[in-house]
KESE-47226 format. One record per residue: residue number from 1; x, y, z of N, C-alpha, C in turn; residue in one letter. Coordinates in nm, 3 decimals. Layout:
NUM,X,Y,Z,X,Y,Z,X,Y,Z,A
...
***
This chain:
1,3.055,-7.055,2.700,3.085,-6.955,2.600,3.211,-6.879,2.643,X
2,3.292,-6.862,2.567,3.428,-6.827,2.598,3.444,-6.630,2.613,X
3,3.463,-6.588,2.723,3.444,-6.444,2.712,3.504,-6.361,2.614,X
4,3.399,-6.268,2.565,3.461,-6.218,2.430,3.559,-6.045,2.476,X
5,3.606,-6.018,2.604,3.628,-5.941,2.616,3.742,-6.021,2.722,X
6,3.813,-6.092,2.687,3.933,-6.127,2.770,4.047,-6.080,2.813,X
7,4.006,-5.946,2.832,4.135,-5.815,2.846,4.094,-5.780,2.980,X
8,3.976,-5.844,3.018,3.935,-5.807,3.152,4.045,-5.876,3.292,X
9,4.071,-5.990,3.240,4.208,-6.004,3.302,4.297,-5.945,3.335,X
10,4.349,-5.909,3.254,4.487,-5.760,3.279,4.469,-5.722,3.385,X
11,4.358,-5.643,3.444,4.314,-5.550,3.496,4.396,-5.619,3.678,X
12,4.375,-5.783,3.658,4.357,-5.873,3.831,4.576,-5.921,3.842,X
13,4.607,-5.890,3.751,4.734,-5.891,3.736,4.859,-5.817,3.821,X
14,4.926,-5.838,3.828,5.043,-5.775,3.956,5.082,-5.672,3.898,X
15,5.093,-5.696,3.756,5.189,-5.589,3.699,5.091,-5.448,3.693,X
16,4.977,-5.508,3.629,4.887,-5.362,3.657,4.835,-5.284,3.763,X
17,4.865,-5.402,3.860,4.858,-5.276,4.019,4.937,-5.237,4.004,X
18,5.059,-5.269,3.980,5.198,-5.185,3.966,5.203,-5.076,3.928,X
19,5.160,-5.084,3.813,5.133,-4.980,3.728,5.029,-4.880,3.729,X
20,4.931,-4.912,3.794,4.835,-4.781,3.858,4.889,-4.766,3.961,X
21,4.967,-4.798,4.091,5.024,-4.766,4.216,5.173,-4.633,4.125,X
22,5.235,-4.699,4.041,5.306,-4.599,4.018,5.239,-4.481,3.938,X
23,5.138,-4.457,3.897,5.105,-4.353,3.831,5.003,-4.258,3.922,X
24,4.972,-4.321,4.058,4.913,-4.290,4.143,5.018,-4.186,4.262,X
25,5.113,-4.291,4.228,5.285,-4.156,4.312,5.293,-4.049,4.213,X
26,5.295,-4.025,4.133,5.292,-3.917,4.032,5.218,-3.825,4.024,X
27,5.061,-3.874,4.036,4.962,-3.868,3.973,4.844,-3.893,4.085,X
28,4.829,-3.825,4.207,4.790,-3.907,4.337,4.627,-3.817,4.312,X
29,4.599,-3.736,4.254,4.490,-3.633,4.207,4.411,-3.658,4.098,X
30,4.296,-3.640,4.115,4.215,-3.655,3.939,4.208,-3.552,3.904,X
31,4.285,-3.538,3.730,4.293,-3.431,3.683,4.164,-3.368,3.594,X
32,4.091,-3.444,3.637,3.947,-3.384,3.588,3.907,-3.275,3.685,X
33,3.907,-3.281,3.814,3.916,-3.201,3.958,3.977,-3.114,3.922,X
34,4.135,-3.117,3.881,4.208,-3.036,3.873,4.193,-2.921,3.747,X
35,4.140,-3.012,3.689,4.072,-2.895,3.559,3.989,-2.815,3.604,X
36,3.929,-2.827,3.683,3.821,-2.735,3.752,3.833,-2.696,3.887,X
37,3.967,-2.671,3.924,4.019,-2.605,4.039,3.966,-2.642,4.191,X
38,3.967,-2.842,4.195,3.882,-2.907,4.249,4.031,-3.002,4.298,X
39,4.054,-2.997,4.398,4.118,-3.098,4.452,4.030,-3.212,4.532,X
40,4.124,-3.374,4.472,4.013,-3.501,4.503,4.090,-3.561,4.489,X
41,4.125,-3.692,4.554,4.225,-3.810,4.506,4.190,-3.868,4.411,X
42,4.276,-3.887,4.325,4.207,-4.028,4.249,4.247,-4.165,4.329,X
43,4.171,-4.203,4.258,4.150,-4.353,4.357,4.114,-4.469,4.140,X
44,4.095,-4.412,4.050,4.080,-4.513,3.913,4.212,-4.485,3.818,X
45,4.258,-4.561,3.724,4.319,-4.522,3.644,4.266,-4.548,3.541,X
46,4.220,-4.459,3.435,4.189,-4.439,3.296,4.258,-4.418,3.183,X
47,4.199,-4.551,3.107,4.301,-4.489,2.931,4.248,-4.388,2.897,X
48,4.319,-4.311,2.877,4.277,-4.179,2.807,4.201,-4.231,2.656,X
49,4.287,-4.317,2.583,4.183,-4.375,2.453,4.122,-4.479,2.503,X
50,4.067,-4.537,2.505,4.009,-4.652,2.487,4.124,-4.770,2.452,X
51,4.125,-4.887,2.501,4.211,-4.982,2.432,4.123,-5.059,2.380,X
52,4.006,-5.117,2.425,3.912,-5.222,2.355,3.975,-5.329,2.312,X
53,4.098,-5.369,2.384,4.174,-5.484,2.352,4.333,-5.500,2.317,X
54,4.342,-5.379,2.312,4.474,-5.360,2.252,4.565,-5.371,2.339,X
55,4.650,-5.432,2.330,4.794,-5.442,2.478,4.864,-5.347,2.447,X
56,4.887,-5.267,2.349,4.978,-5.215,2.302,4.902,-5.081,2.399,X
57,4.807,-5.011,2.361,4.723,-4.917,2.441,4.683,-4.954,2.594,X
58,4.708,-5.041,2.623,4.660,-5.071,2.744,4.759,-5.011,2.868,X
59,4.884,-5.110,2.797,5.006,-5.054,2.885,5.070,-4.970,2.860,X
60,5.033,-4.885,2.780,5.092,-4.752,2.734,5.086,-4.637,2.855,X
61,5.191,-4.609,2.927,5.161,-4.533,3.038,5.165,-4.408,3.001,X
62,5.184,-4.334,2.866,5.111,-4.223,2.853,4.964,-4.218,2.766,X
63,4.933,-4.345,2.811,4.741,-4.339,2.809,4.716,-4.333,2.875,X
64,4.704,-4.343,3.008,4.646,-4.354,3.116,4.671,-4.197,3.209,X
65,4.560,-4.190,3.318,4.572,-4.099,3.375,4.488,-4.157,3.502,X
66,4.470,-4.044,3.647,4.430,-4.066,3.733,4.293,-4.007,3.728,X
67,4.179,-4.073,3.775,4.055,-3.980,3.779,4.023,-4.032,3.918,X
68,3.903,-3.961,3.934,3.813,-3.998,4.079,3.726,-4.080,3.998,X
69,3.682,-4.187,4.094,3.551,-4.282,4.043,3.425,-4.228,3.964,X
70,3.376,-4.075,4.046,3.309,-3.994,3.997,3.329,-3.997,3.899,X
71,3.428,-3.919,3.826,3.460,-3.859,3.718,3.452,-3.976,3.573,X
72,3.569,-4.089,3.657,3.569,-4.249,3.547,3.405,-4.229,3.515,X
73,3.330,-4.292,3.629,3.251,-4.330,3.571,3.125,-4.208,3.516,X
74,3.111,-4.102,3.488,3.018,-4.055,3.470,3.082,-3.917,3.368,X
75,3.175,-3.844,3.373,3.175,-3.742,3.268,3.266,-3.808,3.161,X
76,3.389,-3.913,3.172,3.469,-4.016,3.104,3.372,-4.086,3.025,X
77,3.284,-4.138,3.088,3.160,-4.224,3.016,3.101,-4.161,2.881,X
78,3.081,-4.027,2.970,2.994,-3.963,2.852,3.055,-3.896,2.735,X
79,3.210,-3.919,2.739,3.332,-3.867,2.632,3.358,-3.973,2.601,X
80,3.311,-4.086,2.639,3.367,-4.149,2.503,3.245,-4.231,2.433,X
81,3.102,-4.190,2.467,2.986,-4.210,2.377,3.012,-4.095,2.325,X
82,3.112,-3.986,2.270,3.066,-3.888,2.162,3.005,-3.784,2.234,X
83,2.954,-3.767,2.398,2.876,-3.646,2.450,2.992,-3.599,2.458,X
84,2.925,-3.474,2.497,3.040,-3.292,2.497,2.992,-3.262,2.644,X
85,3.082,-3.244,2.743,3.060,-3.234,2.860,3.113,-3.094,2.915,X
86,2.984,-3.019,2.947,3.037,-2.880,3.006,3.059,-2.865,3.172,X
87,3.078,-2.760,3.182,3.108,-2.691,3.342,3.070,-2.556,3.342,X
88,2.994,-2.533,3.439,2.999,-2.416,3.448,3.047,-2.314,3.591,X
89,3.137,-2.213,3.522,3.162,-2.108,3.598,3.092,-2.102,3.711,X
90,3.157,-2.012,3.792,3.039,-1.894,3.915,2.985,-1.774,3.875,X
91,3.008,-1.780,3.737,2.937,-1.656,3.640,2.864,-1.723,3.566,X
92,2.891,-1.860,3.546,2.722,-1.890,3.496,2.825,-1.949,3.346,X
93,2.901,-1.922,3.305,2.982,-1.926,3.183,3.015,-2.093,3.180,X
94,2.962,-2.176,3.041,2.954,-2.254,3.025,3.142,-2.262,2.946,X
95,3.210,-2.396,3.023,3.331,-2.446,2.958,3.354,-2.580,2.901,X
***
């Protein structure tokens, strides 16, 4: 059966290490951390949209950003099923 998600390739490609190594010199922090006054390396690079196939979005280097693995996989996850992901303060104040 022929894989129906053949964009998974891209990912094992030269050019796209390239391209997360340079956005990683830029961009060496996850700005999810940084939203919350949390310094962390990133170590993933994330489309900010979703490409679901699209080359055009894929290599779009102002889609992408740096996160921590944390972050990719677990508050990223839950933004793009549609959840609303808070934080809260040291006052308790939900953001």
């Amino acid at each position: 059966m022929p894989d129906k998600r053949p964009w998974r390739g891209w990912y094992k490609l030269a050019a796209w290490e390239a391209r997360r190594q340079a956005l990683f010199a830029v961009q060496p922090l996850c700005v999810m951390c940084l939203s919350r006054d949390m310094v962390e390396p990133a170590d993933t690079v994330d489309h900010i949209k979703p490409h679901k196939g699209d080359a055009e979005l894929f290599w779009d280097r102002d889609n992408l950003q740096s996160l921590c693995k944390w972050h990719h996989d677990n508050d990223k996850a839950l933004i793009e099923r549609g959840k609303r992901v808070f934080y809260w303060d040291t006052e308790g104040n939900a953001h």
